[in-house]
C-alpha positions as CSV (number, residue, x, y, z in Angstrom):
1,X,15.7,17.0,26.9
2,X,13.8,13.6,27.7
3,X,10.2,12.7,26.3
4,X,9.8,11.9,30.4
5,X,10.5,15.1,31.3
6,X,7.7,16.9,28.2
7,X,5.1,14.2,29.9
8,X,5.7,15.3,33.3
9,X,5.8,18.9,32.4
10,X,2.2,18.5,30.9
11,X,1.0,16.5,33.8
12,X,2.3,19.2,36.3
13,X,0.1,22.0,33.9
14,X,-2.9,19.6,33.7
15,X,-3.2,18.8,37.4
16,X,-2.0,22.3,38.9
17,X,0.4,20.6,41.5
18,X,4.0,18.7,41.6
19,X,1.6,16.2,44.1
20,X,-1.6,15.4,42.4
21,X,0.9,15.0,39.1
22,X,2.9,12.9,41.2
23,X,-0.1,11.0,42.2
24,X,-1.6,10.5,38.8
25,X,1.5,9.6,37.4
26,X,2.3,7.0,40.1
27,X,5.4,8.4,41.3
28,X,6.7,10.2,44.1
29,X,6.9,14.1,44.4
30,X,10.6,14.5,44.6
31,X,10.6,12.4,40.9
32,X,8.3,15.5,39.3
33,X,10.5,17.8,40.8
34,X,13.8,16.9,39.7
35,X,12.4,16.3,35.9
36,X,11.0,20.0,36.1
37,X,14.4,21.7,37.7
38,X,16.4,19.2,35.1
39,X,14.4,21.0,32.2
40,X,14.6,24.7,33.8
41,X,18.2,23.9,33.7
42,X,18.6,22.8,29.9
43,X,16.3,25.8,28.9
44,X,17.9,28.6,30.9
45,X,14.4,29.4,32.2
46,X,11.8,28.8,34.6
47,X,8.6,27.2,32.5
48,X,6.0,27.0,35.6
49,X,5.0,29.1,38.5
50,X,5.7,27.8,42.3
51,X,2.0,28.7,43.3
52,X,-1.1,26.8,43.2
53,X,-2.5,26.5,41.1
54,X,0.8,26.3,39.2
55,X,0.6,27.9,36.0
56,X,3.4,27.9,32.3
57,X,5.9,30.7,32.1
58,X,6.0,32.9,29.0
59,X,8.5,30.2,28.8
60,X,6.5,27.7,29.4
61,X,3.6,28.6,27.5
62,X,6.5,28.5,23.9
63,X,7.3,25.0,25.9
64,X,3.8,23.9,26.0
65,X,3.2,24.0,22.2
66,X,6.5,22.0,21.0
67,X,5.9,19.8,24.3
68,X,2.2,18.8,23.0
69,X,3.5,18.2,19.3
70,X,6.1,16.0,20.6
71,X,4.0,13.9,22.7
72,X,1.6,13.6,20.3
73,X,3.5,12.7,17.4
74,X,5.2,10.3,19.9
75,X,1.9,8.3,20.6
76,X,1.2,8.3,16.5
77,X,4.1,6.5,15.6
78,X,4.1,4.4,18.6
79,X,0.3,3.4,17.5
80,X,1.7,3.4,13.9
81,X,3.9,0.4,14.8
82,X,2.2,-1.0,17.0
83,X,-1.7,-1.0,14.8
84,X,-2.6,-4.0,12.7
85,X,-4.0,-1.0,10.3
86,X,-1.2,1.2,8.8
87,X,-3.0,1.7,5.5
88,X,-2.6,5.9,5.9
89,X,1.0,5.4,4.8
90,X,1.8,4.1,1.2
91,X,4.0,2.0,0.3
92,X,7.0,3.8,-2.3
93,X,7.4,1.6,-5.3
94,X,9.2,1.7,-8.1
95,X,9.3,0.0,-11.6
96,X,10.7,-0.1,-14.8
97,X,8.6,1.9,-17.3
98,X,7.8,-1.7,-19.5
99,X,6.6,-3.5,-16.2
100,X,4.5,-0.5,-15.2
101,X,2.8,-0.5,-18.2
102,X,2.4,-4.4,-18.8
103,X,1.8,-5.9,-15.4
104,X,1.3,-3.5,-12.2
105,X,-2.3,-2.3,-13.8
106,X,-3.3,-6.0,-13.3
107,X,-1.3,-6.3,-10.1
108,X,-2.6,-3.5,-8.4
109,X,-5.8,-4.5,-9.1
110,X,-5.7,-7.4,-7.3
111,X,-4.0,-5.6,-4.1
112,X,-7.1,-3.6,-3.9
113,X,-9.4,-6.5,-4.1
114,X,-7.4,-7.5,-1.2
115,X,-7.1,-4.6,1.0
116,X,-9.1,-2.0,-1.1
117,X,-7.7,0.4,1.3
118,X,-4.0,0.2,0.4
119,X,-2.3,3.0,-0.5
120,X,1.2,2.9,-3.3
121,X,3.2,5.7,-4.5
122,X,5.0,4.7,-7.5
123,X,8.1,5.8,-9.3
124,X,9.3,4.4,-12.5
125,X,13.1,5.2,-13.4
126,X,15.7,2.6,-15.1
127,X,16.9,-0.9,-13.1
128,X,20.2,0.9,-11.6
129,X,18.7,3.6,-10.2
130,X,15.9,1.8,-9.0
131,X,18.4,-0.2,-7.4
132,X,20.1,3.2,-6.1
133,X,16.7,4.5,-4.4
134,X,16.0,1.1,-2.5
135,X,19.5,0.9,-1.1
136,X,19.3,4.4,-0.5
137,X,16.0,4.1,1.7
138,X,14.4,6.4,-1.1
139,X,11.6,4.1,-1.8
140,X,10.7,0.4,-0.2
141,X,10.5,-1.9,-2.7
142,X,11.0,-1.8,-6.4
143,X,10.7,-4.1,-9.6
144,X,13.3,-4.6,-11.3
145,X,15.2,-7.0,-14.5
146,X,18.5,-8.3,-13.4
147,X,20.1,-11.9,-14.2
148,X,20.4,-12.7,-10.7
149,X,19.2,-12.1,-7.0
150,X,20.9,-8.3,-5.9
151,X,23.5,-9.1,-3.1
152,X,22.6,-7.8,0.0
153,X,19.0,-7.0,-1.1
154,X,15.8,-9.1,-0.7
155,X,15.4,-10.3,-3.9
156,X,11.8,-12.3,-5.3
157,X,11.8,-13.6,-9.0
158,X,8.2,-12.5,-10.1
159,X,8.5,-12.9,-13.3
160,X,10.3,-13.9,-16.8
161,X,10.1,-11.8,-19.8
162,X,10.8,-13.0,-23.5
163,X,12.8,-10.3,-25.5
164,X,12.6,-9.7,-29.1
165,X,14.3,-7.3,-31.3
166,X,11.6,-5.0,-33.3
167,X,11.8,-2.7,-36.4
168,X,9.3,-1.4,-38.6
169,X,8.1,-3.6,-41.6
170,X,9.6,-0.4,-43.9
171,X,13.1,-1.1,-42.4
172,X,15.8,-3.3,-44.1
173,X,17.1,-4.3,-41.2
174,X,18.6,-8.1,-40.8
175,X,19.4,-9.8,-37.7
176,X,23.7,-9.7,-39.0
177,X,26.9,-8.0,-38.3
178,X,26.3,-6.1,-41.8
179,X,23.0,-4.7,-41.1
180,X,23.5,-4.0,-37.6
181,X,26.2,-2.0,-38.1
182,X,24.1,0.5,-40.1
183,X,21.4,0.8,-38.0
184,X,20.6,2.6,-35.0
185,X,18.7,1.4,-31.3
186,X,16.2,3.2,-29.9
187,X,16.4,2.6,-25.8
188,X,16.5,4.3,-22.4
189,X,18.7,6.0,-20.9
190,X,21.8,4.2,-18.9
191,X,21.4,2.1,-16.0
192,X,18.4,0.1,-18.2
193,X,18.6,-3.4,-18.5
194,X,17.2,-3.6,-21.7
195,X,19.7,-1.3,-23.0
196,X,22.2,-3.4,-21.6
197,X,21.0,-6.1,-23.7
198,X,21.3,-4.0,-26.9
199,X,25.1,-3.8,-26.2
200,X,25.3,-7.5,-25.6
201,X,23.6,-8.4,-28.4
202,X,25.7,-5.9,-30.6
203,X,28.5,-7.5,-29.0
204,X,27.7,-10.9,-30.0
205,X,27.7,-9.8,-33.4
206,X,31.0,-8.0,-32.8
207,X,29.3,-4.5,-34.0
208,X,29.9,-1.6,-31.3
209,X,26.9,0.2,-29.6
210,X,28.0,3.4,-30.9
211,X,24.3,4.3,-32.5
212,X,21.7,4.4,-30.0
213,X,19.5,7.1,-29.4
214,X,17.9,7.5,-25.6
215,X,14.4,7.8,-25.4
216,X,12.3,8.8,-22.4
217,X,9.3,6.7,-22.5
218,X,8.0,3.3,-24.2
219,X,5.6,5.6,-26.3
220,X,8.6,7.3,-27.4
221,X,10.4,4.4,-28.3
222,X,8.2,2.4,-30.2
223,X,7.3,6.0,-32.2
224,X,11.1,5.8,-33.2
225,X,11.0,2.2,-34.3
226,X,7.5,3.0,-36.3
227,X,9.0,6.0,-38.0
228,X,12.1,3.8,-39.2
229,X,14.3,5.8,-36.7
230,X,15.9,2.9,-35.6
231,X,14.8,-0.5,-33.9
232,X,14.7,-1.6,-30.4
233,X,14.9,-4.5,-27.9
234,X,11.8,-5.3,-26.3
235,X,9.4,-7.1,-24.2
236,X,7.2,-9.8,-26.7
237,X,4.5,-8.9,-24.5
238,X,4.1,-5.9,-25.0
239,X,4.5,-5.8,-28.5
240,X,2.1,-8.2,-29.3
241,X,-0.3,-6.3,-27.0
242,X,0.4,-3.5,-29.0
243,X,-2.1,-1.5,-31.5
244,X,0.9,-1.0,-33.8
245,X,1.7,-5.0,-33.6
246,X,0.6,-5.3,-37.8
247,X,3.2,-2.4,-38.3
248,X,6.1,-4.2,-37.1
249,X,8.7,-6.9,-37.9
250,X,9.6,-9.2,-34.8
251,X,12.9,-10.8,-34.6
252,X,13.7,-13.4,-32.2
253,X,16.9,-13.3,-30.3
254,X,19.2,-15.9,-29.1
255,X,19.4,-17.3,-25.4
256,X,20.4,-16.5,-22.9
257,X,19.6,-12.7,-24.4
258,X,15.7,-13.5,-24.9
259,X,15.0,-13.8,-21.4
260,X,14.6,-11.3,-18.9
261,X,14.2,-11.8,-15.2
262,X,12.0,-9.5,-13.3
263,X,12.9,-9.5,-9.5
264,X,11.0,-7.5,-6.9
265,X,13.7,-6.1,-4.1
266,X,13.6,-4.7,-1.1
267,X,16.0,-3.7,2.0
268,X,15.8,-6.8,4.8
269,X,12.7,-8.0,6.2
270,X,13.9,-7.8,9.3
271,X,13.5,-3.6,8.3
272,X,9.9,-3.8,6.6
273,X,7.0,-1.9,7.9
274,X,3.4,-3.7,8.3
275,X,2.2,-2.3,4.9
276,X,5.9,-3.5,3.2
277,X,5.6,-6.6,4.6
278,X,1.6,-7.0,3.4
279,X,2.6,-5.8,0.0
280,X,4.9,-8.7,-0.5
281,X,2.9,-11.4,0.4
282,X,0.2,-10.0,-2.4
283,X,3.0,-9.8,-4.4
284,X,3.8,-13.4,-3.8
285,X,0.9,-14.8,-4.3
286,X,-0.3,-12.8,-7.3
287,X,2.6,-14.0,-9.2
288,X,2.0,-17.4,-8.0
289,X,-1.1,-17.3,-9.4
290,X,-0.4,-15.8,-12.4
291,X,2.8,-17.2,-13.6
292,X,2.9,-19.9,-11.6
293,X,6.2,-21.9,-10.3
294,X,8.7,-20.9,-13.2
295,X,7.6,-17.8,-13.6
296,X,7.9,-17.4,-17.0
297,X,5.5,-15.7,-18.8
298,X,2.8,-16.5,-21.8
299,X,2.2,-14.0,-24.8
């Protein structure tokens, strides 16, 4: 069934004649005719009457309500695409729970002093499966810590976070293969890049990441860590912005494990909406702005 057929089918209703919807359609008769016949034939049915004024079928008139909807929703994405103004659809983002909390309140507060229209939908989930959803066309763009650019992603360095291992100032723990082994990690679930860290830093100190408990939420991990349940790897950021900051011991850790990237990604550019593609550039230049050329970040 062509859309060219739906419009001419309309036309023919709207004008009462093959000839005067010929005529305001700028074709000839015979071109009205065929489309009409050509759906008749795909249907099994005859939609219109053959008097004048010609009138919709039973048939026609169950025609006439999909053929409307189609058209119109046809003319609403074609203005969608074509409009300088798309701000009625958000943008899906998605972020790690520590950059939700530490940086996109800030962010998107300067995207709606741009554009206070925009509209964002976000979704926080661990790295990998953010990864997932924006290779999966489940969300657009997404923030995410990973040591290099994704392949076959956009990828934009925002921003560089310092990590630091935390425990509460009850806790023995020591930053050594003795003491590590005893204790436990509080972290998210797999597919997190800071818990990827945890093992890597266990590793370094040739203790296996056998003891780590998965939490849900930062609220939930730094609860663990402040009840002595374990200890955890960390932005510095946000622990020193923390109210429990007094009630915790700070460790640093060794490069290249205390720094984290922060990329944002995306599919192509070359498959970006307009609201994608104007989200990006805020993006750009907020963290420009911000963190300037290196992109690293100040406590």
């Amino acid at each position: 069934m062509q859309f060219k057929s739906l419009e001419i089918f309309l036309a023919v209703l709207k004008y009462g004649s093959f000839s005067h919807a010929a005529q305001h359609l700028h074709t000839v008769q015979s071109n009205i005719t065929n489309h009409i016949k050509k759906l008749e034939n795909e249907l099994n049915c005859e939609i219109v009457t053959r008097q004048t004024p010609i009138q919709a079928t039973s048939a026609g008139q169950d025609l006439l309500r999909y053929a409307e909807q189609i058209v119109r929703l046809h003319h609403q994405a074609k203005a969608h695409f074509l409009s300088d103004d798309q701000q009625a659809f958000a943008v899906k983002m998605g972020s790690m729970e520590t950059a939700a909390a530490m940086h996109l309140p800030a962010l998107f507060q300067y995207i709606f002093q741009q554009n206070s229209r925009f509209q964002l939908d976000l979704h926080t989930a661990p790295t990998r499966e953010l990864i997932d959803l924006v290779e999966n066309w489940k969300i657009d763009c997404a923030f995410v810590a990973h040591s290099d650019p994704i392949e076959n992603l956009f990828s934009m360095h925002v921003w560089t976070e310092k990590l630091v291992l935390v425990s509460s100032k009850q806790s023995q723990l020591e930053p050594n293969a003795k003491s590590l082994h005893n204790s436990r990690f509080i972290a998210f679930k797999q597919g997190c890049s800071y818990r990827r860290v945890i093992e890597l830093f266990l590793q370094s100190h040739h203790v296996p990441a056998t003891q780590i408990i998965e939490m849900g939420s930062l609220d939930g991990i730094i609860n663990c860590v402040l009840l002595s349940m374990g200890c955890a790897i960390l932005p510095e950021r946000y622990i020193l912005q923390s109210p429990y900051y007094d009630q915790l011991k700070i460790f640093e850790l060794d490069e290249p494990l205390a720094f984290s990237k922060t990329y944002l990604i995306a599919n192509q550019p070359k498959t970006w909406n307009k609201n994608l593609q104007m989200l990006v550039k805020f993006i750009e230049q907020y963290s420009n702005e911000f963190y300037g050329k290196n992109k690293s970040l100040q406590p």
